[in-house]
Every structure is written in structure tokens, then in C-alpha cells.
C-alpha positions as CSV (number, residue, x, y, z in Angstrom):
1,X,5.8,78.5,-32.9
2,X,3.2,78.2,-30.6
3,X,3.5,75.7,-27.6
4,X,2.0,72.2,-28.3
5,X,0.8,72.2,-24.9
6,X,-1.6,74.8,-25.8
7,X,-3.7,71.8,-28.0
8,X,-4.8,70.6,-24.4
9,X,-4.4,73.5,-22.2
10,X,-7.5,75.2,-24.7
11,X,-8.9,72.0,-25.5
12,X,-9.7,71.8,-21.8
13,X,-10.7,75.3,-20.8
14,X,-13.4,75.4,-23.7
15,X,-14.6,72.0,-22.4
16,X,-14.9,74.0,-18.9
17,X,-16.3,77.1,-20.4
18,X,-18.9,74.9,-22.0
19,X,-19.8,73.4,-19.0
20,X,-20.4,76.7,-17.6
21,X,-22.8,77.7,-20.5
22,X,-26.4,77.4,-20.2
23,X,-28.7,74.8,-22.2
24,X,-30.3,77.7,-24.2
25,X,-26.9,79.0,-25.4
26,X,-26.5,76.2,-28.0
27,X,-25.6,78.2,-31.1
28,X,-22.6,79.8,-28.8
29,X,-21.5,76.9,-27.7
30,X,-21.5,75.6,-30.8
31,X,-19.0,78.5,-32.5
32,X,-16.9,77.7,-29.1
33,X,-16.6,74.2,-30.0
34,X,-15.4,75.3,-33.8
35,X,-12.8,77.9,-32.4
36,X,-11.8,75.5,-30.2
37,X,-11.0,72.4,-32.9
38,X,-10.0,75.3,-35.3
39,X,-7.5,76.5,-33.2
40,X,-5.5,73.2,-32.4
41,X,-5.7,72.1,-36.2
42,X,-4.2,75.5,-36.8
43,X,-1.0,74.4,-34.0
44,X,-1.3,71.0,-35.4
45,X,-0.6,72.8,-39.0
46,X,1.9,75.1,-38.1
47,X,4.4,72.9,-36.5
48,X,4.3,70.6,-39.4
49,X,4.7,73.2,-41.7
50,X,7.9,74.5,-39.9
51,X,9.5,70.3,-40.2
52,X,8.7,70.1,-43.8
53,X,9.3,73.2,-45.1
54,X,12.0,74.7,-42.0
55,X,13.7,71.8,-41.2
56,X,13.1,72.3,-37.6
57,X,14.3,69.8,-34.6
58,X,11.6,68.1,-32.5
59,X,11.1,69.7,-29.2
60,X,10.4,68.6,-26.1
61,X,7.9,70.5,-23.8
62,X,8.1,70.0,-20.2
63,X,5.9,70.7,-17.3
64,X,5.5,71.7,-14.1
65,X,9.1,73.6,-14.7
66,X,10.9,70.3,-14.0
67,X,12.3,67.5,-16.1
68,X,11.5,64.2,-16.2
69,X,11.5,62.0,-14.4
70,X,9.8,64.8,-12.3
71,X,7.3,66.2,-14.3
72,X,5.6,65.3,-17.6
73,X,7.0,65.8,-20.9
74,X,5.6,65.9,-24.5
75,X,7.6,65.7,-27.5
76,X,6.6,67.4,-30.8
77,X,8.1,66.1,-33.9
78,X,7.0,65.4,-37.6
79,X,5.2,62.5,-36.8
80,X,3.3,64.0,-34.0
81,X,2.5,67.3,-35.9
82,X,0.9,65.0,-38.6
83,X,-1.0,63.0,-36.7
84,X,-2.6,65.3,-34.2
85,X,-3.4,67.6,-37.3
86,X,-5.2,64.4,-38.9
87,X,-6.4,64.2,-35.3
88,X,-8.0,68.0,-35.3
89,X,-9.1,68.0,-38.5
90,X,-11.1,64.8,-38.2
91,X,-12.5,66.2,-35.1
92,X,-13.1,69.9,-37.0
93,X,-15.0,68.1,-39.6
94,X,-16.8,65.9,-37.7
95,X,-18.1,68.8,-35.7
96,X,-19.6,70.2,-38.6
97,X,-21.3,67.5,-40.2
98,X,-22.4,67.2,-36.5
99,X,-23.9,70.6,-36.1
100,X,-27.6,69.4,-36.4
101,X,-27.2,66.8,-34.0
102,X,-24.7,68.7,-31.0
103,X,-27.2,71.3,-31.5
104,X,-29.8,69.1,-30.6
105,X,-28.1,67.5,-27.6
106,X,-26.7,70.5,-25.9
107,X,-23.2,72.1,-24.9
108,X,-22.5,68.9,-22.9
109,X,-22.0,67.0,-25.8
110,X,-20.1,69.7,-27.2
111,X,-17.5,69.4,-24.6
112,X,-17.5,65.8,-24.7
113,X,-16.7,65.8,-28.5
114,X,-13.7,68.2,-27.4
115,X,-12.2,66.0,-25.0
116,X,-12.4,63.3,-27.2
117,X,-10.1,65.2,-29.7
118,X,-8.0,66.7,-27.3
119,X,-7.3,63.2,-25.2
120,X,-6.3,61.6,-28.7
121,X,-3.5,64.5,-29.2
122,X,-2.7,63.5,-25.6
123,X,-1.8,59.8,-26.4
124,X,0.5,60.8,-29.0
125,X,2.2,64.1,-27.9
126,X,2.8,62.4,-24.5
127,X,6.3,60.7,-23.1
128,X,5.3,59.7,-20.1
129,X,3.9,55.9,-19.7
130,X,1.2,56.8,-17.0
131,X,-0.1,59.7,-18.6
132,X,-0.4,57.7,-21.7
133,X,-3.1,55.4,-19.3
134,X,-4.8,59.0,-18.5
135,X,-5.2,59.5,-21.9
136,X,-6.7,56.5,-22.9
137,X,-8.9,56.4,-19.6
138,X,-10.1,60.1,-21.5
139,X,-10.7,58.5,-24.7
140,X,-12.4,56.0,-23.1
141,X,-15.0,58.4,-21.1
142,X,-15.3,60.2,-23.8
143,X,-16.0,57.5,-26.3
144,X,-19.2,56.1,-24.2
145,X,-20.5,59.0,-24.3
146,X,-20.0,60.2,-28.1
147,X,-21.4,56.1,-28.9
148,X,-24.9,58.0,-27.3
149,X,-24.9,60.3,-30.8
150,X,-26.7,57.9,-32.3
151,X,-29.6,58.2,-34.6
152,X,-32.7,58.7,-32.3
153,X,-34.8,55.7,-33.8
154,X,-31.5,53.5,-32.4
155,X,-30.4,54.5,-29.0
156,X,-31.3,50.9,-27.8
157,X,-28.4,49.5,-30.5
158,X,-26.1,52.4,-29.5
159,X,-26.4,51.8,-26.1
160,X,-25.7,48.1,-26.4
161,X,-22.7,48.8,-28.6
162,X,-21.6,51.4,-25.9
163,X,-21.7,49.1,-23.2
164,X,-19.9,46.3,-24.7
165,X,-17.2,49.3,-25.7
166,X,-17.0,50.0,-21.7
167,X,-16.3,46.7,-20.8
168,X,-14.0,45.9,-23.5
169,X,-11.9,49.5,-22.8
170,X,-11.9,48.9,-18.8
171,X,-10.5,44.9,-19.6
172,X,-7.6,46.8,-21.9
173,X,-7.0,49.3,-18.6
174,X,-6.6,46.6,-16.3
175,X,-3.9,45.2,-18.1
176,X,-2.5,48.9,-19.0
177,X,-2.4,49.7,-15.9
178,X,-0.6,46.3,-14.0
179,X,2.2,46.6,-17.2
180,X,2.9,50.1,-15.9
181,X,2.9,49.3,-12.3
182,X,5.3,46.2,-12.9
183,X,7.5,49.1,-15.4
184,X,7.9,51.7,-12.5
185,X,9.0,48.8,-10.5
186,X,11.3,47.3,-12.5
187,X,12.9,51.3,-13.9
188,X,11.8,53.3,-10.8
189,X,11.1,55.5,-13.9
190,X,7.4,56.4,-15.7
191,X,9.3,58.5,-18.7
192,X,9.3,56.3,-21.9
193,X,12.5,57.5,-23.0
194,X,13.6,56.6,-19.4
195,X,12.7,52.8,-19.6
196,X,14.3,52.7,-23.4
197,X,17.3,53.6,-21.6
198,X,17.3,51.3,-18.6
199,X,17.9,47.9,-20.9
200,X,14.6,47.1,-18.4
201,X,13.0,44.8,-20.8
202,X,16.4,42.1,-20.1
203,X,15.5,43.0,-15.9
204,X,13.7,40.3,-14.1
205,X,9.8,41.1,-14.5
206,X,10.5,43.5,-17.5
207,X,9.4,41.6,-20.1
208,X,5.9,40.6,-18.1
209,X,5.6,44.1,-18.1
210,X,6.2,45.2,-21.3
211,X,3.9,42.3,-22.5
212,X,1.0,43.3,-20.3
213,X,1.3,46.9,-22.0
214,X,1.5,45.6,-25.4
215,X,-1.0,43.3,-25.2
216,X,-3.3,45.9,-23.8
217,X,-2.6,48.7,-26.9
218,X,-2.8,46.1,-29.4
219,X,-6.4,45.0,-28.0
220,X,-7.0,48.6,-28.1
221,X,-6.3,48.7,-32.0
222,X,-9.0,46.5,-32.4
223,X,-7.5,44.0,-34.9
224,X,-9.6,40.8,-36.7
225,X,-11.0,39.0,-35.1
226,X,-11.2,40.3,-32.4
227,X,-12.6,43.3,-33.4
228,X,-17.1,42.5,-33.0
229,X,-17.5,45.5,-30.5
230,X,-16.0,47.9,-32.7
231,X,-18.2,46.9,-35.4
232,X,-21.4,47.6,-33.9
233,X,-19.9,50.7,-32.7
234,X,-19.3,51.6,-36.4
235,X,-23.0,50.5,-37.1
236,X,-24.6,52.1,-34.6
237,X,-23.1,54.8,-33.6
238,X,-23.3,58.7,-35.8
239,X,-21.2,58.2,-39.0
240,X,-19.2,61.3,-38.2
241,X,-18.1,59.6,-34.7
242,X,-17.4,56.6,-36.5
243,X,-14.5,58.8,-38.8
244,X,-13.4,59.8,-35.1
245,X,-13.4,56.0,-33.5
246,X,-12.2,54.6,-36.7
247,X,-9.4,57.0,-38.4
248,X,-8.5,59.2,-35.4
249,X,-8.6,56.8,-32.5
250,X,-6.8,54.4,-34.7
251,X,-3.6,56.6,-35.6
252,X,-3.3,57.9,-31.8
253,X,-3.2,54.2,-30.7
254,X,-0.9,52.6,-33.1
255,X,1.4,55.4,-32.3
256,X,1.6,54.5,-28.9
257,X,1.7,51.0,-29.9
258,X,5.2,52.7,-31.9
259,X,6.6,54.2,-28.4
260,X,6.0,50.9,-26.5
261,X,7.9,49.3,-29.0
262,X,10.8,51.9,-28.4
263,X,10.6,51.1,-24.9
264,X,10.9,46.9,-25.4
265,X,13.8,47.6,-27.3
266,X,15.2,45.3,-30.8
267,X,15.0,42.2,-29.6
């Protein structure tokens, strides 16, 4: 099977290559951009097919040629290879109902679109508590800019809706962030699987921890009623990024939400 690491590693070279490319090289940049979300729907795909039809164990991939707590690991199971492949698809489709309009706007937004896809992937192939932040800081960039692919006769509405997505998303990574700064204090560990194992959540300052992070993924999800900035991002923004913000965004973040819950253990 071929590495699940490979969904970001190429996710984020084409995002580089396309940065590279010139404005006039739109069509190519555009076939890139379909390799590229082809490519880790296809990984997506065939790592699901080897759980459901192989039987096969999850695996963990680690980084850096060190395991944690030293280096990053990212797990790849059944749910994972379902929901990244939801993820990729999403992302594949969108691109092509997007062609007219990422043709219009250059390779830049191209790229853009990419990272959104790959950073998605990211929150739920990841194990580690602070590159679960990265990831969402990426979805986060990413989104503001993708809220911009709005019909041309309503950038003023997209741009409102964008900014009150940027506030709202930097709130949820204040909180992120102080949960996970309290967690490494409390665990002297960052590996989710770490903390689960620590008890930490029954350690003084654990639970203020754990509630900051939860509170800040469950804002993220977006839930009634507090949930009027999303909706003008689904009403202003391009329908096919609204599939992306709505669907995909969605199933990455309540999965997290699933390994924070891991982490604050039964009770």
C-alpha cells in the first residue's frame, strides 16, 4: 500500500509547483491540481479497500525516523481511510465543477484549493495534539481565501462573510492553543495516545485543559445557534466550496472532536 503520508507530502509539493507556475499557464495548472486530488482519493481508496475487503490492521506512520513522543505520528485505519477519501473526493469534485472559475483566478487559487484538502486529511490522519492546531491554523488560511471564490457580482458579501469566518476561527485558536499548552504541562507529552494514557484528565489543571480544547473543536463544528457566520459563508461563498466547508470540513472536525474525547477519557 502506498504511504498515507504521501496525501500531504504531494498535496504540498503540487501546491509549491503551482506557485512556481506562471499566470498564463492556467490550463496546466489546472490538470496539476486534478492529478494532484486524483492521486490522494486514489491512496484514500486503496487503503480502504485493503480494511474492508483484506482485513488489514491500522498502521501507524511515523516521522522524522523517531517515535513519538519525538516525532509526529499519523495513524491510518478504517475510519481515517473513509473519511479522507470523502475528504479527496469532495475536494476532486469540487475542482471540477470549479474549473471555470480557478481558471479564471489563476494557479494561486489552485494551490489554495489543494491545501484546503490536504490540511483536512491532516486533522484526521494526525496523532499528535499540536499538529492537530497546525492543521486547523491551514484550514483556516485556506478557508479565507477559498470564501474569496465568490460570484463576481458579490465579493462585498463574501468578503464580509470571510472576515467574520477569520475572526471567529482565530477566537477557536486561542482557546486551541492555551488547552494544548496547559495539556503538555500537565502530560509533558503532545501525542494523543500519550495523554489517553497518562489518566491526565484526573491531574490538577487537566480537566481546564481538556475543556479549553473541547470547547474550541466543538465551536469549530459550528452547531445551532451558534452557527450565523457559517451561514453566510454558505450563502455567499461558491456552492462547490460550500460542499467543502460544509461536508468535508465538518467530518475532519468531528473526528477530532472523536480523538479529544479519547484523550478525556470515560468519565
Amino acid at each position: 500500500m502506498v504511504s498515507a503520508l504521501y496525501i500531504i507530502a504531494v498535496a504540498m509539493a503540487a501546491a509549491f509547483f503551482l506557485g512556481l507556475l506562471k499566470d498564463d499557464k492556467r490550463g496546466l495548472a489546472f490538470i496539476v491540481t486534478l492529478a494532484t486530488l486524483a492521486f490522494m482519493s486514489w491512496v484514500s481508496a486503496g487503503w480502504l479497500w485493503a480494511f474492508v475487503a483484506n482485513a488489514a490492521q491500522p498502521v501507524e506512520i511515523f516521522t522524522a525516523g523517531a517515535q513519538p513522543p519525538f516525532a509526529i505520528n499519523l495513524r491510518m485505519g478504517l475510519a481515517e481511510a473513509a473519511l479522507t477519501l470523502l475528504i479527496n473526493l469532495t475536494g476532486l469534485l469540487s475542482a471540477i465543477y470549479l474549473k471555470d472559475t480557478l481558471l479564471r483566478l489563476g494557479h494561486r487559487a489552485m494551490a489554495v484549493l489543494i491545501i484546503a484538502t490536504m490540511a483536512l486529511c491532516g486533522i484526521i490522519l494526525t496523532r499528535d495534539i499540536f499538529n492537530l492546531f497546525v492543521f486547523f491554523e491551514l484550514t483556516a488560511i485556506a478557508t479565507g481565501g477559498l470564501i474569496l471564490l465568490a460570484d463576481e457580482n458579490d465579493n462585498a458579501r463574501a468578503l464580509s462573510a470571510g472576515f467574520k469566518y477569520l475572526i471567529v476561527s482565530q477566537v477557536i485558536s486561542v482557546f486551541l492553543l492555551l488547552g494544548i499548552l496547559f495539556a503538555y504541562h500537565v502530560t509533558g507529552t503532545l501525542n494523543i495516545d500519550g495523554m489517553n494514557g497518562t489518566q491526565w484528565a484526573l491531574l490538577n489543571g487537566g480537566a481546564i485543559a481538556f475543556f479549553m480544547m473541547f470547547i474550541a473543536v466543538i465551536a469549530e463544528l459550528k452547531p445551532f445557534p451558534a452557527n450565523g457566520w457559517a451561514l453566510d459563508i454558505y450563502e455567499s461563498a461558491h456552492p462547490a466550496f460550500s460542499a467543502i466547508f460544509s461536508a468535508a470540513s465538518s467530518a475532519a472536525t468531528i473526528f477530532a472532536l472523536d480523538k479529544l474525547l479519547l484523550v478525556g477519557g470515560a468519565d
